[in-house]
TORTOR-23517 format. One record per residue (C-alpha): residue number from 1; residue in three letters; x, y, z. Coordinates in nm, 3 decimals, always signed. Example, Ala and Ser with C-alpha at 12.3 -4.5 7.8 and 13.67 -1.06 7.14 Angstrom:
SITE num residuo      xx      yy      zz
SITE   1     Ala  +1.230  -0.450  +0.780
SITE   2     Ser  +1.367  -0.106  +0.714
// end
This chain:
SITE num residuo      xx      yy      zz
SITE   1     Unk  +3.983  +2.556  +0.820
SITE   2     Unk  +3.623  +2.552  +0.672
SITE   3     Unk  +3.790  +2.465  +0.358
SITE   4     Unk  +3.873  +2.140  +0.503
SITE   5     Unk  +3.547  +2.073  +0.738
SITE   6     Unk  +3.329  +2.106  +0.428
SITE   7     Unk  +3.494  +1.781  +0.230
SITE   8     Unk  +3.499  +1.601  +0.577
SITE   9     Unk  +3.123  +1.654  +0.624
SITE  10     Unk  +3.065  +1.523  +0.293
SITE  11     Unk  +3.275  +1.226  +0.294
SITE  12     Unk  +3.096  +1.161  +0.668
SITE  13     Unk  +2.778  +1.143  +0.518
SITE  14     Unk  +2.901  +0.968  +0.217
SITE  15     Unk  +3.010  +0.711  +0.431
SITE  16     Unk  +2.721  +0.697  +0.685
SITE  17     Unk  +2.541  +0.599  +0.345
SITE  18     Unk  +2.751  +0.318  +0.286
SITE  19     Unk  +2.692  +0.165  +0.610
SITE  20     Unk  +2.364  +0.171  +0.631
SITE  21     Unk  +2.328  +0.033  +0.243
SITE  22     Unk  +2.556  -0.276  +0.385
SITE  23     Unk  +2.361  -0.320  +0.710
SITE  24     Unk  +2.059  -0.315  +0.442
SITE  25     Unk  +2.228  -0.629  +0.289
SITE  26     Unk  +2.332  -0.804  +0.567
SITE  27     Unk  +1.979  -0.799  +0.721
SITE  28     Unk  +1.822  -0.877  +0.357
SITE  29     Unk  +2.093  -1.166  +0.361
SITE  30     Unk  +2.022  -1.339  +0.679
SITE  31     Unk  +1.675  -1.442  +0.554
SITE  32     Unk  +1.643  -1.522  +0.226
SITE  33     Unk  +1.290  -1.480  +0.245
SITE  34     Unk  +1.327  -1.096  +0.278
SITE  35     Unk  +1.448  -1.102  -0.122
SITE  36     Unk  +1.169  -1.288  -0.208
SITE  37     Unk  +0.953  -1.052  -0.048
SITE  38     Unk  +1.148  -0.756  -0.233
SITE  39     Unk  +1.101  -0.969  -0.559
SITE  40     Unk  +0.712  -0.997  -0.509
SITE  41     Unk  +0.676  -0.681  -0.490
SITE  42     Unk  +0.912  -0.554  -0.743
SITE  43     Unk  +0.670  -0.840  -0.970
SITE  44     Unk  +0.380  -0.698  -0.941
SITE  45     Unk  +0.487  -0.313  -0.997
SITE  46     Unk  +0.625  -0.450  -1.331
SITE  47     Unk  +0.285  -0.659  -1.411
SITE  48     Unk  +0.084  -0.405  -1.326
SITE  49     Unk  +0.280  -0.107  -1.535
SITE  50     Unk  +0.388  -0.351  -1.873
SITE  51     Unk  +0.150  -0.662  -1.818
SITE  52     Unk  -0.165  -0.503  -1.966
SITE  53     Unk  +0.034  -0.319  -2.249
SITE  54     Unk  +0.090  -0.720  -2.372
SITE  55     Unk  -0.308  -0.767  -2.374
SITE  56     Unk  -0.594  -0.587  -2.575
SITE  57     Unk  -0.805  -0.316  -2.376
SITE  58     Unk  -1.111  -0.608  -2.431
SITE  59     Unk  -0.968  -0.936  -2.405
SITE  60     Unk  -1.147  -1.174  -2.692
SITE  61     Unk  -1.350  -1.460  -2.535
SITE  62     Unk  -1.349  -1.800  -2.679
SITE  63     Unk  -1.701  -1.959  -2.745
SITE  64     Unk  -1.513  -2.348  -2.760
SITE  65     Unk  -1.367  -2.257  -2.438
SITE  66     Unk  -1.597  -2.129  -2.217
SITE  67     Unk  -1.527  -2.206  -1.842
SITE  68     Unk  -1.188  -2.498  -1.925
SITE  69     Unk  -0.986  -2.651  -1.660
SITE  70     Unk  -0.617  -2.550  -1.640
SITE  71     Unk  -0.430  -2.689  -1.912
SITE  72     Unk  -0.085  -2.591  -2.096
SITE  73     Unk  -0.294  -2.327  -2.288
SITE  74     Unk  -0.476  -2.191  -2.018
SITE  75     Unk  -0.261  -2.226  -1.705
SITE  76     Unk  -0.591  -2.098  -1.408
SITE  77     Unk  -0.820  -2.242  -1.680
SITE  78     Unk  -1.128  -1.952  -1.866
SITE  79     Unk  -1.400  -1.815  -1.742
SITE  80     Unk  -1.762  -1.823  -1.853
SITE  81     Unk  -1.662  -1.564  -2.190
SITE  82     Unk  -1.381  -1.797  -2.259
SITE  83     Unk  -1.148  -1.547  -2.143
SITE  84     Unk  -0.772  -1.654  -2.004
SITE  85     Unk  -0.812  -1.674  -1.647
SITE  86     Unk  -0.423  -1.546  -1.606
SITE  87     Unk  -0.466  -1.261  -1.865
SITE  88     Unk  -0.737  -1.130  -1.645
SITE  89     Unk  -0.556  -1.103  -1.322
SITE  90     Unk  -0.259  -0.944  -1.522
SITE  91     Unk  -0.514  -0.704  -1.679
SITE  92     Unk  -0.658  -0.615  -1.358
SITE  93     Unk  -0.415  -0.582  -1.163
SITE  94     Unk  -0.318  -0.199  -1.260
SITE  95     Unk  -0.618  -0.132  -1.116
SITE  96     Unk  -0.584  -0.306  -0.833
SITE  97     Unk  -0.252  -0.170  -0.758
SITE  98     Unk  -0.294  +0.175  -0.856
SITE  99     Unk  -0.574  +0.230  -0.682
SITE 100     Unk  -0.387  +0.096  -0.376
SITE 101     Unk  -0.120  +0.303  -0.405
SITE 102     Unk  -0.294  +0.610  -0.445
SITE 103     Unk  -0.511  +0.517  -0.165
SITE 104     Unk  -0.157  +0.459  +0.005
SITE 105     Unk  +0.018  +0.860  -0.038
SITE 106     Unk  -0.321  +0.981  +0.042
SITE 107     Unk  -0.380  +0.795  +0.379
SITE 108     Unk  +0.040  +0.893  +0.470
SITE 109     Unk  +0.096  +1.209  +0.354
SITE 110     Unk  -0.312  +1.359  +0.495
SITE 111     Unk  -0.172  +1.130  +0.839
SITE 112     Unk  +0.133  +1.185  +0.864
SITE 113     Unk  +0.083  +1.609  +0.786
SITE 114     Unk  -0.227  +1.602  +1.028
SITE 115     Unk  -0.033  +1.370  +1.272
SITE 116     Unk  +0.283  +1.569  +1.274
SITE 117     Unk  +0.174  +1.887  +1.312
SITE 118     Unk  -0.087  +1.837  +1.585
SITE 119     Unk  +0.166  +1.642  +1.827
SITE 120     Unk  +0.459  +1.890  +1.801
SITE 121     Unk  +0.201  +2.235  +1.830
SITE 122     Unk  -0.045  +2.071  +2.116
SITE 123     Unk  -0.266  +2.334  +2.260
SITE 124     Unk  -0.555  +2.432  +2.050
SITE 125     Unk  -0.407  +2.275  +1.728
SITE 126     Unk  -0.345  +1.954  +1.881
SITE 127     Unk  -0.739  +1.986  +1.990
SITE 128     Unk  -0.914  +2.070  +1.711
SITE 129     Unk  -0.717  +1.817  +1.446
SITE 130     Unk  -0.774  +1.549  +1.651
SITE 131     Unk  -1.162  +1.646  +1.732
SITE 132     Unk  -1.135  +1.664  +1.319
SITE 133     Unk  -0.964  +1.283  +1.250
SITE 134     Unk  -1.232  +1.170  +1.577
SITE 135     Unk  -1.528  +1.264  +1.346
SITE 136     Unk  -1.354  +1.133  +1.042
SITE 137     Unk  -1.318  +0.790  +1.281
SITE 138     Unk  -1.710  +0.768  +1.340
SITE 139     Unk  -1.782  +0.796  +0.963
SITE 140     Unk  -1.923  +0.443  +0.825
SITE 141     Unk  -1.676  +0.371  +0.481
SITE 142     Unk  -1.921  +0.113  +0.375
SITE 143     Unk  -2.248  +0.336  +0.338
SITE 144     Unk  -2.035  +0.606  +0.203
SITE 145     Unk  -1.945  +0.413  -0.089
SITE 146     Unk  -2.298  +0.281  -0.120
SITE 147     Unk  -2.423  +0.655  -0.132
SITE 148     Unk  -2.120  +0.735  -0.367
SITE 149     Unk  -2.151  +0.479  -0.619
SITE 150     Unk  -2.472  +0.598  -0.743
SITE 151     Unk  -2.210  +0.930  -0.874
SITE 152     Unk  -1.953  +0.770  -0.939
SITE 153     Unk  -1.909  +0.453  -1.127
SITE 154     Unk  -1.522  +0.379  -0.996
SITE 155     Unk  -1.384  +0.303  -1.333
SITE 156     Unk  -1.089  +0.502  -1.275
SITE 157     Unk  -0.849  +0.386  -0.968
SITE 158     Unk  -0.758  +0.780  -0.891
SITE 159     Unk  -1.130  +0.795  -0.808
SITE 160     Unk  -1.134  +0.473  -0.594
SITE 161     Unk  -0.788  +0.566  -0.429
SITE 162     Unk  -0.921  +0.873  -0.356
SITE 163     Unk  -1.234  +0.780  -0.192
SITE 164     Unk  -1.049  +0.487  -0.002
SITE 165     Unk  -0.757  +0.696  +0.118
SITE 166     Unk  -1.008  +1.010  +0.234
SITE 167     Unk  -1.196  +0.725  +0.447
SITE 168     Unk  -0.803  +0.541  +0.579
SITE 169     Unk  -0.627  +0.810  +0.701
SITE 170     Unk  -0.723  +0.850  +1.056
SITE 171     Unk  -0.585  +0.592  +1.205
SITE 172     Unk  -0.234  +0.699  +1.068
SITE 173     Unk  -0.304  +1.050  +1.211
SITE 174     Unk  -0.367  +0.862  +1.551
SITE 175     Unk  -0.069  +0.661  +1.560
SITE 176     Unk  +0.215  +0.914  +1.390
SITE 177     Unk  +0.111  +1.207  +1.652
SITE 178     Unk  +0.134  +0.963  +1.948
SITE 179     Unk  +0.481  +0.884  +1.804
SITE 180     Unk  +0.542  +1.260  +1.789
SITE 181     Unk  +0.443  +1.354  +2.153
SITE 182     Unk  +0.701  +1.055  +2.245
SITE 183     Unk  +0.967  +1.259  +2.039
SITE 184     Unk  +0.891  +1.594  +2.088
SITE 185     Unk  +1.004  +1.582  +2.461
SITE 186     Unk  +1.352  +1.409  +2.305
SITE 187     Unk  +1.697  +1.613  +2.349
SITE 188     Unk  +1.799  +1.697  +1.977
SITE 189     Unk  +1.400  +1.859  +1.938
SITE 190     Unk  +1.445  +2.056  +2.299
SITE 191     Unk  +1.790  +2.168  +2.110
SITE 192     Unk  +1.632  +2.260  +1.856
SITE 193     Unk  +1.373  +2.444  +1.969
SITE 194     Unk  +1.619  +2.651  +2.194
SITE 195     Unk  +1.795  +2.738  +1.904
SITE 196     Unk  +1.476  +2.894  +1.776
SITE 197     Unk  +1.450  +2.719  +1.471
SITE 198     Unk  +1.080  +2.764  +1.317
SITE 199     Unk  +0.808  +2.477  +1.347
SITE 200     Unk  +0.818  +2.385  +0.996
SITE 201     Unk  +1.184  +2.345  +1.018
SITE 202     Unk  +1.159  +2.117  +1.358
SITE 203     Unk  +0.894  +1.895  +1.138
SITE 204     Unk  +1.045  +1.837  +0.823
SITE 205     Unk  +1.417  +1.905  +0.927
SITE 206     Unk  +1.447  +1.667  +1.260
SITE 207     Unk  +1.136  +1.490  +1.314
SITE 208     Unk  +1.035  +1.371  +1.003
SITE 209     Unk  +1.376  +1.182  +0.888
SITE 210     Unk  +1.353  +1.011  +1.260
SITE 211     Unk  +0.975  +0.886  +1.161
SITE 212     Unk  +1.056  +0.759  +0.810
SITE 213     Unk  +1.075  +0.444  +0.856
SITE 214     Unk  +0.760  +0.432  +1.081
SITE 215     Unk  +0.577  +0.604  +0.800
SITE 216     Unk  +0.765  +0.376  +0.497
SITE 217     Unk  +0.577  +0.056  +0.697
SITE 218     Unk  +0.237  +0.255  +0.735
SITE 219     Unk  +0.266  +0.328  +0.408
SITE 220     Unk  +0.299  -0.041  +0.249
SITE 221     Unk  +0.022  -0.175  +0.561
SITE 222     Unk  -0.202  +0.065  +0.373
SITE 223     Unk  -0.149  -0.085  +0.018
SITE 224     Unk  -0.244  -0.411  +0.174
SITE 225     Unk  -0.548  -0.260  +0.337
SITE 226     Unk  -0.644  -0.110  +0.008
SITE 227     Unk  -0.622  -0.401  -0.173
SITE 228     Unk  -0.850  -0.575  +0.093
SITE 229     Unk  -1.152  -0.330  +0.099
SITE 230     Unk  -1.103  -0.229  -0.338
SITE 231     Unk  -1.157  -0.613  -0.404
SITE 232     Unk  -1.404  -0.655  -0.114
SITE 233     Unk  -1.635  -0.412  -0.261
SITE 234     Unk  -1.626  -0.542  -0.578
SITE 235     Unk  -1.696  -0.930  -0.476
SITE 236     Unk  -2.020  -0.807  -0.230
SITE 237     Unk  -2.126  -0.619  -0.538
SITE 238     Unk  -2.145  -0.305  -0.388
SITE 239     Unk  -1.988  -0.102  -0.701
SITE 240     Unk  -2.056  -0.172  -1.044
SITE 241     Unk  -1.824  -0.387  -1.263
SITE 242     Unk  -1.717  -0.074  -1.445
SITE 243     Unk  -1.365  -0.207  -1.480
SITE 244     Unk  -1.133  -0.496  -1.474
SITE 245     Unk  -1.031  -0.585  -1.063
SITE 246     Unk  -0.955  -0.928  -0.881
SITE 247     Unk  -1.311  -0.842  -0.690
SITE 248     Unk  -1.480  -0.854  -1.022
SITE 249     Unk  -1.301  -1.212  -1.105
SITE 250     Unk  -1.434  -1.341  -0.769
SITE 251     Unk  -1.777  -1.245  -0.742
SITE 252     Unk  -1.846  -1.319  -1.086
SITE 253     Unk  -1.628  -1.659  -1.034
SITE 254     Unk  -1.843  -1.772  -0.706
SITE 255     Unk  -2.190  -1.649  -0.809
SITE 256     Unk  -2.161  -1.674  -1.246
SITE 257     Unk  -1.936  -1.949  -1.312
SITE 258     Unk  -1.983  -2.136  -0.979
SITE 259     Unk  -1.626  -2.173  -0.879
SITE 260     Unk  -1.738  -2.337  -0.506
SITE 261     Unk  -1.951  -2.632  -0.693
SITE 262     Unk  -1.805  -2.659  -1.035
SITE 263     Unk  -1.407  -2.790  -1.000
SITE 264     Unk  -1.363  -2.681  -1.411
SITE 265     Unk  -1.419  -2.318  -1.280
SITE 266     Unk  -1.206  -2.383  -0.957
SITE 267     Unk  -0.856  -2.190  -1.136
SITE 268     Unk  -1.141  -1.867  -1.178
SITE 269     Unk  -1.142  -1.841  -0.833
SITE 270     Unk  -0.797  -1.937  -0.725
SITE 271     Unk  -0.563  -1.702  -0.975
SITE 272     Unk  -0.708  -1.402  -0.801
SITE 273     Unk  -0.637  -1.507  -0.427
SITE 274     Unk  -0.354  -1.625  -0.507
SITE 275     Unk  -0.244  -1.326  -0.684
SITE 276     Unk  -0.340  -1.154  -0.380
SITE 277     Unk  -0.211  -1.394  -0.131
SITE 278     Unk  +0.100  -1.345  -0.301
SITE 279     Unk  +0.093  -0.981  -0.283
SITE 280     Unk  +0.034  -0.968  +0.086
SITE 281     Unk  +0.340  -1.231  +0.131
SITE 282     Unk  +0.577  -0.980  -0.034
SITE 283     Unk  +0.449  -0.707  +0.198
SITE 284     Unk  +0.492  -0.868  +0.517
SITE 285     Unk  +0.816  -1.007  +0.405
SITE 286     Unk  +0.934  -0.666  +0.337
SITE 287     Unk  +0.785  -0.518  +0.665
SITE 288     Unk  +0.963  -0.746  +0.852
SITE 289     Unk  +1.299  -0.666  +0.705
SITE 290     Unk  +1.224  -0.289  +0.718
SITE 291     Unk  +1.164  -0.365  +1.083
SITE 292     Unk  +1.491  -0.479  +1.176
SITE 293     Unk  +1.659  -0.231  +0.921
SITE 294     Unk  +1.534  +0.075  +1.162
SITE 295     Unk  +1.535  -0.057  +1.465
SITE 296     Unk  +1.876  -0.125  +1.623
SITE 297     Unk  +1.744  -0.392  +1.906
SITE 298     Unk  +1.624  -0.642  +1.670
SITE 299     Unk  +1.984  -0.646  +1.452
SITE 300     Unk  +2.178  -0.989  +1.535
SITE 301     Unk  +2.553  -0.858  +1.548
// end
């Protein structure tokens, strides 16, 4: 008899994942808009992993074209080094996202772990962690980094994902263990516990899978925020322009080349928001899909 349960099981599950990969269609077919989103995003992860392999590490600057308007050659027009205004958003943008997406699986997995663990234990646990993310609340990011960037010059997007997820991941903690003292009282975790399966097991085993797609959204909000505060910095000149980053394009567009004054140097300042306008566009899109995916009362039958 457990001969035949053990194909049945299988071919339950294997079924269970066809469903929900053609519930994933039909929701991503209703709007159209939710493939563009997936497109976006899909985009940039290719730009930012092949697009600067197409470009020297130092792109050549053009002393006849210093600071052009678009034109067929130069589609966002140079900037003051007679550099391609396009080839420097592609260039910078594996820092950009990199650093983001580091900054990203730190903030999750240091939340989620922290977030987890301290709703399901309570008690002491559950008092201490969250005394621990409360102090990690009060600290000021932007003084940090001030202090910081005298060490560190922030070439490297490990270093600023690092830094930026260390500073982002209390508010995840927050959020994901007030999601887990909703669950935790739930009948499949009382079950579960009864059984006396071990904490570790309860975590990973039956609450985790029920807060995936709760985290998967966290986790793309936080490449958004990343973006944000990496390219922030860089425009208010707080770090040094060690590296190649849509902040660097901004600040030196607005304050070198005098993008808000001069329309020739308008494109220097436009590629970059609009490379990041677009990024956030895809995000939300996505979010939005993801949203109805996992949650049952927002599917149209």
């Amino acid at each position: 008899m457990s001969a035949t349960l053990i194909p049945e099981t299988g071919s339950a599950a294997a079924s269970m994942r066809r469903n929900f990969w053609r519930g994933v269609w039909r929701v991503m077919r209703r709007k159209p808009s939710r493939m563009v989103g997936v497109v976006i995003i899909v985009g940039f992860a290719f730009m930012a992993v092949f697009g600067p392999m197409f470009y020297p590490d130092h792109l050549p600057g053009d002393t006849n074209a210093i600071t052009k308007p678009p034109s067929w050659e130069h589609w966002f027009g140079t900037d003051p080094q007679g550099r391609d205004v396009l080839a420097l958003v592609v260039t910078g943008s594996r820092y950009v996202l990199l650093s983001a997406a580091v900054t990203a699986l730190i903030t999750v997995v240091l939340g989620t772990g922290l977030g987890l663990f301290s709703g399901f234990k309570r008690g002491r646990w559950d008092t201490v962690l969250m005394r621990i993310t409360d102090m990690k609340l009060t600290i000021p990011g932007l003084p940090l980094l001030l202090v910081l960037a005298t060490v560190w010059k922030f070439g490297n997007p490990v270093q600023m994902g690092l830094v930026l997820g260390l500073l982002g991941w209390g508010g995840v903690a927050r959020a994901v263990r007030a999601q887990t003292l909703s669950l935790r009282e739930r009948g499949f975790i009382e079950a579960a516990r009864g059984l006396g399966l071990s904490t570790s097991h309860i975590i990973g085993k039956e609450l985790l899978p029920s807060m995936a797609p709760y985290i998967a959204m966290n986790m793309l909000i936080a490449v958004t925020g990343a973006v944000y505060a990496q390219v922030g910095l860089f425009f208010l000149g707080v770090l040094p322009y060690e590296s190649n980053n849509w902040g660097v394009m901004l600040n030196l567009a607005v304050f070198q080349a005098g993008a808000m004054i001069t329309p020739y140097a308008l494109g220097y300042l436009l590629c970059p928001l609009l490379a990041i306008l677009l990024l956030t566009l895809g995000i939300v899109l996505v979010v939005d899909a993801m949203d109805e995916i996992f949650n049952p009362r927002l599917r149209e039958e």
